[in-house]
N, C-alpha and C positions, 0 to 999 in steps of 0.2 A: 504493500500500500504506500501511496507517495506522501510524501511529510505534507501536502497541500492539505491530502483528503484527510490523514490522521490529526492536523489543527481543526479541520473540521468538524472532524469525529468528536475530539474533545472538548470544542465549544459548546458542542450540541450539548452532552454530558455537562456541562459546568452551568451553561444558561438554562437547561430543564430543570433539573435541580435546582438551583438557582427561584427559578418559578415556583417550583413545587413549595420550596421552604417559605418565601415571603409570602405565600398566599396561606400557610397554616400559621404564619405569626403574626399575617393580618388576621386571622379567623382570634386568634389567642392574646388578639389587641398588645403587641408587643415591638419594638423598631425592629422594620425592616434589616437593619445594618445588622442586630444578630442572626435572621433567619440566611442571607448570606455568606457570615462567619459559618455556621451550623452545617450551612451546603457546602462548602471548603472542605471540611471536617469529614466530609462524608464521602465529598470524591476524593478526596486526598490521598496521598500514598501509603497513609500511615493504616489506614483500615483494610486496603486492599481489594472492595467492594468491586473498583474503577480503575482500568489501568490508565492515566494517563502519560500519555508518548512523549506530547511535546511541550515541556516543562517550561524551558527556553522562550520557548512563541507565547506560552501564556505569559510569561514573568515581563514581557516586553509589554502586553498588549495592558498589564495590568499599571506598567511603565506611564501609557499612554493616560488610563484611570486617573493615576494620580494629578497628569497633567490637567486631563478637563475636569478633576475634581477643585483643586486650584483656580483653577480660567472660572468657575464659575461661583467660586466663593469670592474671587477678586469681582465679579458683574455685582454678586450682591453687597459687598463691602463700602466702594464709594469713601475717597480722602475728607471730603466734606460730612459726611457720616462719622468717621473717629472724629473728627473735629464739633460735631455737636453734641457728641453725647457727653459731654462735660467730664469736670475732673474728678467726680464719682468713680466714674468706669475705671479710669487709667488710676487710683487709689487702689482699688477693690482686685484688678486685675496684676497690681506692682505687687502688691503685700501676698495675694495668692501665689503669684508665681515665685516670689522670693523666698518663700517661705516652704512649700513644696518642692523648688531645686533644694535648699537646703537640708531639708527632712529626707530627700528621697540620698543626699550624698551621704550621709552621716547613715542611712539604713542601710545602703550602697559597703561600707567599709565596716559595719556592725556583720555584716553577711558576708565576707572575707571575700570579695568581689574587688577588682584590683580599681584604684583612682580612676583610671581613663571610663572603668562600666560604669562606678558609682558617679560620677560625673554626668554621663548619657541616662542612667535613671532618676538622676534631678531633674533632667530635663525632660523626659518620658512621663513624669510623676505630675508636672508642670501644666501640662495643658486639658482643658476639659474639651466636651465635642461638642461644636457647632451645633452638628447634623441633627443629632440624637436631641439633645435639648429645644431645638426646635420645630422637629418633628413630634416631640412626645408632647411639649403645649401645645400646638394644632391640635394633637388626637387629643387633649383633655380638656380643649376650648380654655387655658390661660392665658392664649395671648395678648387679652386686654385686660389681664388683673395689674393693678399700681409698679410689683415690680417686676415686669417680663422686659418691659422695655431697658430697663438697667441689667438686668441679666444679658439680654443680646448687645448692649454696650460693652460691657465685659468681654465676650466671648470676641467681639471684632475686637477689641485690644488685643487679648491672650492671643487670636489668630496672628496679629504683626506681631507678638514677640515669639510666636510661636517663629515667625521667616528667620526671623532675626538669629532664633537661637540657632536654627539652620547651618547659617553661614558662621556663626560662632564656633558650634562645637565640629564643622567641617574641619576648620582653622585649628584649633584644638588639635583633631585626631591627626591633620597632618605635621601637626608641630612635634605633638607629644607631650607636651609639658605647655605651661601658665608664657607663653612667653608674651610680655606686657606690652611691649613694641609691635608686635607686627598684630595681634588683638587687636589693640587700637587702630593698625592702619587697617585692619580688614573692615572694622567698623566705619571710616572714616572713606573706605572703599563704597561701603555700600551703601551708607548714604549720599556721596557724590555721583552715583551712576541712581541710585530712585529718584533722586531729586532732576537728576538731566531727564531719564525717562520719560516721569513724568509731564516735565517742562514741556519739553519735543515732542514728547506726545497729545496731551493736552492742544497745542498750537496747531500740531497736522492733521490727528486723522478727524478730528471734529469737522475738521474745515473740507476734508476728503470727501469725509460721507456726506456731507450738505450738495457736495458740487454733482457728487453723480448718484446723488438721491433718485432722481427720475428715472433714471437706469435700474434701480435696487429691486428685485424683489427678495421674495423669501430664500430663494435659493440662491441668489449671490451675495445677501447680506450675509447668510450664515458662511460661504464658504471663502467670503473674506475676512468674514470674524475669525477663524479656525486657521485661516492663513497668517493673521493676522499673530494668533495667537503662538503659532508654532516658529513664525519671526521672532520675536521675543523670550522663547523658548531658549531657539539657538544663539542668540546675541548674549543672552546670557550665559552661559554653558560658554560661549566664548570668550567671557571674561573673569573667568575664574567660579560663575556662583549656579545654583543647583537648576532644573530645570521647570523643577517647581513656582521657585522665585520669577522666573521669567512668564509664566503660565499668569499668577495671580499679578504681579504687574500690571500687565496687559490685560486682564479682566476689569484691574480700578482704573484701568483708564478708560477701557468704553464705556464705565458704568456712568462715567461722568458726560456719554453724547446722548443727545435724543433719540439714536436708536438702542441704546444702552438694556431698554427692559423688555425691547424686543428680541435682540439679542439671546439674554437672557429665556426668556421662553423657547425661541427656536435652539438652544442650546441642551434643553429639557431632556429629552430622549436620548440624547448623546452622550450627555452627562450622565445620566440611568445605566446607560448599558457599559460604559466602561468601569461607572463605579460599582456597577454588579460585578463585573469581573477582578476590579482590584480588590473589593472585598470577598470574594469566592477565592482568592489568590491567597490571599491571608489568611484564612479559612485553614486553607487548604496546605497551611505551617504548623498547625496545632496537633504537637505528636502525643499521644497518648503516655505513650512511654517517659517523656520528658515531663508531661504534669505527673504522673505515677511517683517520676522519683524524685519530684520539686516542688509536693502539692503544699510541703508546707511554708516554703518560698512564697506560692502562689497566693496564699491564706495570707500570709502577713504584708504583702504588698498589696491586695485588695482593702485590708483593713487600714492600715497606712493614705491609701488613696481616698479612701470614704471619708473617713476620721479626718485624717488631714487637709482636705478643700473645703471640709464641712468648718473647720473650726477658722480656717485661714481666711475663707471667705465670704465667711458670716465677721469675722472682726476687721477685714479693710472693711465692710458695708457699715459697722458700725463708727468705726473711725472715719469715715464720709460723712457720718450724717444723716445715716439715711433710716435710724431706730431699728427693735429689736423685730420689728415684725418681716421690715423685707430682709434683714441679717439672717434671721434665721430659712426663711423661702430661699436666697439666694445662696447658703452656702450647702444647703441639701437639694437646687438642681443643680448645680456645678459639679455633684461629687460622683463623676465617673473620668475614665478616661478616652482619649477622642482620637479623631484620625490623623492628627499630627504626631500620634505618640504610637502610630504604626508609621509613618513616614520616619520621624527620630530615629524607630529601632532599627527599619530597614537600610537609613543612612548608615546608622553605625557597622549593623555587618556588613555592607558592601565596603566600607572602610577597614575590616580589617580588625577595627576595635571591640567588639561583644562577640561573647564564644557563643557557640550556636545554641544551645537550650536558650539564653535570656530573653531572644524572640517569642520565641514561642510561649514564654513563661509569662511575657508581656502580652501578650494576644488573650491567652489564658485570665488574666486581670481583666483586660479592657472587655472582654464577653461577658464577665460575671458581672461588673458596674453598669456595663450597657442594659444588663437584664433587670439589675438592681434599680435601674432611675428613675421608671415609672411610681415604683414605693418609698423610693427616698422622697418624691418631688409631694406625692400623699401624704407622708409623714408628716409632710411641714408643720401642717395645721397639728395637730395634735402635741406636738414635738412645740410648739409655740406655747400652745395652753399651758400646757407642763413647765416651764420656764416661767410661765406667769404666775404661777403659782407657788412656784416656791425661791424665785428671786425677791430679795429685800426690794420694796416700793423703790424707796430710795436709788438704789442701784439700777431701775429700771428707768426710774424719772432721769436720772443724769444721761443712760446710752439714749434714751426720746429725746433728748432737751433741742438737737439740731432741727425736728421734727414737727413743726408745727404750722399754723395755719398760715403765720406770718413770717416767712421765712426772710433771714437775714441776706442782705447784698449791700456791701459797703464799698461802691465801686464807680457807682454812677454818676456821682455829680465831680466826685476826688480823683476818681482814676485815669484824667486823661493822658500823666506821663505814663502810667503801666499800659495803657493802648497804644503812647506814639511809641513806646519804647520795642514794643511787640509789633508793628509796621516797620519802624524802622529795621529791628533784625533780620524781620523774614525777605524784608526788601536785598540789603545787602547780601543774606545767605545766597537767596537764589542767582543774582547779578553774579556774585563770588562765581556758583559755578559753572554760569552760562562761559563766563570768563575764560576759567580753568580748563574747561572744555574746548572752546578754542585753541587757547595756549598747547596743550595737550596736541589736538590735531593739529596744526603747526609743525609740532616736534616732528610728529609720526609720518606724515604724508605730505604737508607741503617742502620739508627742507629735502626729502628724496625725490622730491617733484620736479626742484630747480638741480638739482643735483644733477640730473638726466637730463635734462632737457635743457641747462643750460651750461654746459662741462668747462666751456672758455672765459667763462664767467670767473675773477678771482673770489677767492671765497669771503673777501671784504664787500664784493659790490652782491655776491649774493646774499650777504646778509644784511644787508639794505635793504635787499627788494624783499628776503622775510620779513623784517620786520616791519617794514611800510605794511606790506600785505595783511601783514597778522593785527597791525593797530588799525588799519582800516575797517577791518571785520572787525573791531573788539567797537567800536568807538561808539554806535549805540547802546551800546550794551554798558561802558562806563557812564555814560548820557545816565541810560535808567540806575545805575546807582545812587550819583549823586542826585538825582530830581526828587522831586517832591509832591506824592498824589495827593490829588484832590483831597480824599480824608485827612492825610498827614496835614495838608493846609489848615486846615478846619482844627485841627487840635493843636495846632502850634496857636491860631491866631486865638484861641479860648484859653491859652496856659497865659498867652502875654496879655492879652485883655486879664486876666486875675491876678499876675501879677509880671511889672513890667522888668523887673530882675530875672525872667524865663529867659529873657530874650539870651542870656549871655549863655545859657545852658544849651538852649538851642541851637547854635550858630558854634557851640564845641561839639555837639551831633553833627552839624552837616559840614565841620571840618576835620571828623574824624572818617565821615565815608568819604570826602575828598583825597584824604592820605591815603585810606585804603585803596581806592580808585587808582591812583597815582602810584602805588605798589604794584598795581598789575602792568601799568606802562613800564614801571621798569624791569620787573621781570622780563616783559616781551622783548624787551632793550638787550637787556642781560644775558640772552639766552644764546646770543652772538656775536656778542661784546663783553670785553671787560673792562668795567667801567670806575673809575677810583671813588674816592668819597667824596669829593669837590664836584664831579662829571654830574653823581648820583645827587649833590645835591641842587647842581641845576637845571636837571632834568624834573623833578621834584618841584620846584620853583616855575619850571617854564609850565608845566600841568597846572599849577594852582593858579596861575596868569592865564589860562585857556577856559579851566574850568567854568568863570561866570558863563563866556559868552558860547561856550559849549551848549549850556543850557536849552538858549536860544536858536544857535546852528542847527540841533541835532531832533527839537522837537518833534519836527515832522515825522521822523523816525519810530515814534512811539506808534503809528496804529499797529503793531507786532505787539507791544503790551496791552492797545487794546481788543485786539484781536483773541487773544490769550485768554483777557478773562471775560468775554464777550461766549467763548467756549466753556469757560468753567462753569460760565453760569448759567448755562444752557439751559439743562434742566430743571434749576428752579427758577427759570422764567415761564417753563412748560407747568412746574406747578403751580405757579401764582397765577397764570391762565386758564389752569381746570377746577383751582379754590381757592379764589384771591382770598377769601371772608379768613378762612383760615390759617393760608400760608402767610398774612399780614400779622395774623395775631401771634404764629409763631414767632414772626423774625423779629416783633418787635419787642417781644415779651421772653426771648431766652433765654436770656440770663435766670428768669425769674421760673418758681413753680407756677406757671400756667399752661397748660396745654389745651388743645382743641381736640374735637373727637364730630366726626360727621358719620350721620346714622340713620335709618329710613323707617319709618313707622309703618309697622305690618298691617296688612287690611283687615287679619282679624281681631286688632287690637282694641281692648275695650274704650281705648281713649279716645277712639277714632270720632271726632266730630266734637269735641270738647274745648274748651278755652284755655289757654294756656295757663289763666288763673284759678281753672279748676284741677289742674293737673299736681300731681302732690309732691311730684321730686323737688321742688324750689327751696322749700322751708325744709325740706327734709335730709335734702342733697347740698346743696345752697349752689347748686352750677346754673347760670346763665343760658339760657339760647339769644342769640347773636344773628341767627339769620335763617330763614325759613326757605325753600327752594320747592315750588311745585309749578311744576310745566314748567314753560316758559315763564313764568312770575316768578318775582324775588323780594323777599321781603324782609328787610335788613330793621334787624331793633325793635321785632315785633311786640306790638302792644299786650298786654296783659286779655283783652279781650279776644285777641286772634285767637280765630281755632284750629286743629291739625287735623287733617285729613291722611286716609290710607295711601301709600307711597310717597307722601311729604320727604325732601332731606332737609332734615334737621344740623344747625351747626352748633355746639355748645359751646362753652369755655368753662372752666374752674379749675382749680388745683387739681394735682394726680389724684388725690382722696377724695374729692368732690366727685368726680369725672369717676373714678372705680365706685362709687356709690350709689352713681347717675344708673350703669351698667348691672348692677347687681339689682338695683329697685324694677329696673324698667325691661330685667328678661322676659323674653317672651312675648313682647310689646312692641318689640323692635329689632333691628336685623342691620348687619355692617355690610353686606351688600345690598349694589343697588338694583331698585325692585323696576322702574322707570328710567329710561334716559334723560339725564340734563344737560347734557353738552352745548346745546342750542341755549343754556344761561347767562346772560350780562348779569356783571357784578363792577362793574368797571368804578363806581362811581365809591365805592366804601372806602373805608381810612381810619387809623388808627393816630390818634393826636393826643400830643405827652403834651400836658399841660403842666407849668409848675406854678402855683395860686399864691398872689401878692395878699396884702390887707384890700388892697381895694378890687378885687376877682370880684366876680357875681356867685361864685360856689364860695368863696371865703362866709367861716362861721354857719352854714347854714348846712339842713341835714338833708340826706338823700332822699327822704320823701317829700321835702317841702320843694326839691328842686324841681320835682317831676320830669326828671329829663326824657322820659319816653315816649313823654309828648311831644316832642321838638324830632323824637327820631334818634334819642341816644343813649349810650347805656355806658355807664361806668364799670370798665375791667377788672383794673387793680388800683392800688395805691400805696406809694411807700412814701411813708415818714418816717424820720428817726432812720432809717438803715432796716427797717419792716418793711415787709410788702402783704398786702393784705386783698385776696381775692376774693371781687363779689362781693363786694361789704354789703349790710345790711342796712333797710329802710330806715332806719334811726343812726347813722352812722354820720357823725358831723364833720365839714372839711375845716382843716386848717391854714392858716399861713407857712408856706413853706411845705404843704405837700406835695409831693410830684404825682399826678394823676393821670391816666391812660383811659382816655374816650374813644369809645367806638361808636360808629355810623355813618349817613352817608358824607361825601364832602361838603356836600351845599351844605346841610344842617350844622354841621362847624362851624364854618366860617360861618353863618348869620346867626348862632349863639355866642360864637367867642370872637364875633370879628377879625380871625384869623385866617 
């Protein structure tokens, strides 16, 4: 039989199986990812059931698994995603994972396992699973309890340190040892080639797929995303880092285009069947023999991994801020092990580093917590009570104290050095390594370029024409260092409006990115010259005499930065188009606990035809509705006497505890998809206006029922005084001087209440 048909043969065997199992651990309401494992196990070579032939061809195909397993957690991952889920996630996910590498090294050399495994099982110990976590709230319907959304915060941080650790313990296994120097540069490696990636990426293919959009259908979009994806695969692989890295790269950058979630869906099936086969692959590592004589290995690392996420990441949750109730939810769904910590193992034995049982002894783990995390994730609630009852008040009032209606933010009227200070770095970072990038190609391909092509050339006059060439290219690029965006203007001209001694702090900012600036001139100088310290310092000099009118010269040059993020912000201009009511409230309220939730009132809901002031969640919920959507009608700030009708979209707003209150009162009532189309909606005219109220305001002194804003068409969000912010205040709730307040409605009604 030819190796063609026996790959065949053995697909058949590994994807029937395959079938057979996930459809009895759907019947047995249990993930998918173990029935899988289960089917591996069973074709495997260790039971003998199945011969399979071609070992090689699976291990490749399941090679391929890991890739679109990556490619498609990068579609759902999104850079601006880690970036809003605040510094909760990155807390809760720091202290888990430090705390778990540390626990699994130290259990690692407890078990006379040599540094380089106990090492790799810090890092195997380290990471929970995406997959599984998020497919088991789907199957249990939590994905709208208060903390699911900070658990998937989490988990997309744990996935980037998950990359990270990647390229770390690569570096590690081919060192051998802690060496501190080249760490750092591998570190220093990998984020100067994510940040180009991105940059370059970001800027092209956004702009790619717009142009030959009219050309796209489903079959050339997918088989340029796949193209796309396997580009970056090998660019990376080319540069030292794993192929995985290159996979999820390239997923967070389409996820950031308009075709991004389509993508994403046509990706669906693709994704399925390879990652059936990498986990039928893995599966299909689980020797009987080696749990037999390591079960009690296997016992103490599963208990380690339970124990140890449960406790680490129930206490970053409490050290956030976030009280004992999602501390304890979130550190009993995090406590299994996930599919980075079969990537981890698999990295290590093909390196050479882990003896052959530790895979499988790890596989072994990750099958028993995968099974486990439907009943840890049940547990919570009881596992809560229990806690409540026999923890000191005291004790419990200080881990709540961060936890309340009116949550603390002391940033907004004081923090505009901590914002320009955070513009200005990510400004210079990024210029840094568009820069470096340059400089870099320079080195590599233009001086072999003149090299050739110009051989009679002395090699003084060809380094002249490098480095004209290479400052020629650089020269927008030092343009966008030292300039100054729009928002940065805004915050410099508010620091010297409060106080005019800014001024001198400022102009040491924008003559320390002028030096910097001016260090990459002469690096580019330098690279083919040597230049003494007198040359160096009027090369230095001659730059800072250029720099003003650079300014000016090079302007034009910016539509590449706004082109850039004209891409970035692609997609939430697609959402402020399909839920402006919404996506306003978010942006302008993130900092703050408010969220929005849009929801559709079922037809057989008793409410159906009722006034919204006979409806009972208000007093009892205290969340707002903000905007009413039926048919074509929009009805922004609805009155207390509107009434809701079957398939209405409903918009709310209130705190995450108001909003999971809204959701538990009003099951069965209501439904988060939608039942009618509203796409044909204008919302164009709504707005959210931060007011901050003098002595002589028209809300100054007076209480939110006497002001009747609902007549006018408007409804009061939040409001922080004091460094509180307070959602939804109540009808008896009086304004002060000095509160800052957030109104919502349409634009007209603003501006002719507040003359603004």
């Amino acid at each position: 039989m030819s190796d063609e048909i026996n790959l065949v043969r053995d697909l058949a065997v590994i994807l029937i199986a395959a079938g057979v199992f996930t459809v009895l651990f759907k019947a047995l309401k249990q993930p998918l990812i173990l029935g899988y494992l289960i089917a591996g196990f069973v074709v495997g070579p260790h039971l003998g059931l199945f011969h399979i032939t071609s070992t090689a061809a699976v291990h490749n195909w399941s090679e391929l698994g890991i890739i679109f397993l990556l490619f498609a957690l990068g579609l759902d991952f999104s850079f601006k995603k880690l970036l809003k889920v605040g510094s909760s996630a990155f807390i809760i996910a720091g202290i888990n994972c430090v705390g778990m590498f540390g626990t699994g090294l130290l259990a690692g050399q407890l078990l006379h396992w040599s540094m380089m495994e106990s090492i790799f099982l810090g890092g195997l110990l380290s990471m929970s699973s995406t997959t599984i976590i998020i497919k088991a709230f789907g199957d249990m319907g939590l994905k709208d309890k208060p903390y699911a959304q900070l658990i998937f915060g989490v988990l997309v941080v744990e996935d980037l340190i998950a990359v990270l650790l990647m390229v770390l313990l690569s570096t590690l296994a081919a060192t051998g040892h802690f060496a501190g120097g080249k760490m750092l540069l591998a570190l220093g490696k990998l984020a100067f080639f994510l940040v180009l990636w991105f940059l370059v990426g970001i800027y092209v293919i956004p702009s790619l797929l717009k142009w030959i959009k009219p050309l796209l259908n489903d079959e050339t979009l997918l088989i340029i995303a796949i193209g796309l994806c396997f580009g970056m695969v090998t660019l990376a692989d080319s540069v030292g880092f794993s192929s995985a890295l290159g996979a999820f790269v390239m997923g967070s950058i389409l996820a950031e285009t308009l075709e991004g979630a389509h993508i994403e869906k046509l990706m669906g099936s693709i994704k399925d069947l390879f990652g059936a086969i990498f986990f039928v692959s893995v599966g299909m590592m689980i020797d009987p023999a080696v749990i037999g004589a390591h079960w009690g290995t296997i016992l103490i690392l599963t208990i380690i991994a339970m124990v140890g996420i449960t406790i680490f990441a129930s206490t970053g949750t409490i050290l956030a801020g976030k009280g004992l109730d999602t501390a304890v939810h979130t550190g009993m769904s995090l406590a299994q092990l996930g599919e980075f910590s079969f990537i981890i193992a698999s990295l290590g034995c093909s390196l050479g580093v882990l003896r052959e049982f530790i895979y499988p002894v790890i596989i072994s783990v990750s099958v028993i917590t995968t099974f486990t995390t439907p009943y840890m994730i049940k547990a919570a609630d009881p596992a809560l009570k229990w806690l409540r009852k026999v923890l000191p008040q005291q004790f419990q009032d200080r881990i709540d104290a961060g936890l309340t209606e009116q949550r603390t933010s002391s940033g907004i009227e004081s923090g505009e050095w901590r914002e320009l200070i955070k513009m200005v770095i990510l400004r210079v970072v990024i210029y840094a390594v568009l820069l470096l990038a340059i400089q870099i190609g320079s080195h590599v391909y233009l001086d072999k370029l003149t090299a050739n092509l110009l051989p009679e050339w002395s090699e003084t006059g060809r380094g002249l024409l490098n480095s004209g060439l290479t400052l020629l290219v650089m020269l927008p690029f030092l343009y966008g260092m030292i300039s100054t965006s729009s928002s940065m203007e805004k915050s410099e001209y508010r620091l010297v409006q409060k106080n005019r001694s800014n001024s001198w702090a400022l102009l040491s900012i924008d003559l320390g990115r002028i030096l910097i600036a001016g260090a990459f001139v002469i690096a580019a100088i330098t690279a083919h010259f040597d230049l003494a310290g007198l040359q160096l310092l009027l090369v230095m000099l001659a730059f800072l005499l250029l720099a003003i009118p650079m300014r000016k010269i090079f302007k034009r040059h910016l539509r590449m930065e706004a082109r850039f993020f004209e891409n970035l912000s692609a997609t939430d201009r697609r959402a402020r188009e399909l839920a402006p009511v919404s996506t306003s409230v978010r942006e302008k309220l993130e900092r703050y606990n408010v969220e929005t939730r849009i929801v559709y009132l079922r037809p057989e809901s008793q409410f159906a035809g009722k006034t919204l002031k006979e409806l009972p969640f208000r007093h009892s919920t205290g969340v707002n509705i903000i905007k009413i959507q039926r048919g074509g009608k929009s009805i922004t700030v609805p009155s207390g006497d509107e009434p809701v009708y079957p398939f209405d979209r409903i918009v709310i707003v209130g705190t995450d505890k108001q909003v999971a209150g809204f959701m538990e009162e009003m099951a069965g009532e209501i439904t988060l998809k939608p039942v009618l189309d509203h796409s044909g909606s204008k919302e164009e005219d709504f707005t959210i206006k931060r007011i901050s109220l003098k002595e002589d305001d028209i809300m100054t002194g007076k209480s939110l029922r006497s002001l009747d804003l609902r007549k006018h068409g408007l409804m009061v969000i939040s409001v922080l005084r004091d460094d509180s912010i307070q959602t939804n205040p109540k009808a008896d709730f009086h304004f002060e001087s000095g509160d800052t307040v957030w109104i919502a409605g349409d634009a007209s009604s603003v501006r002719a209440y507040f003359g603004v």
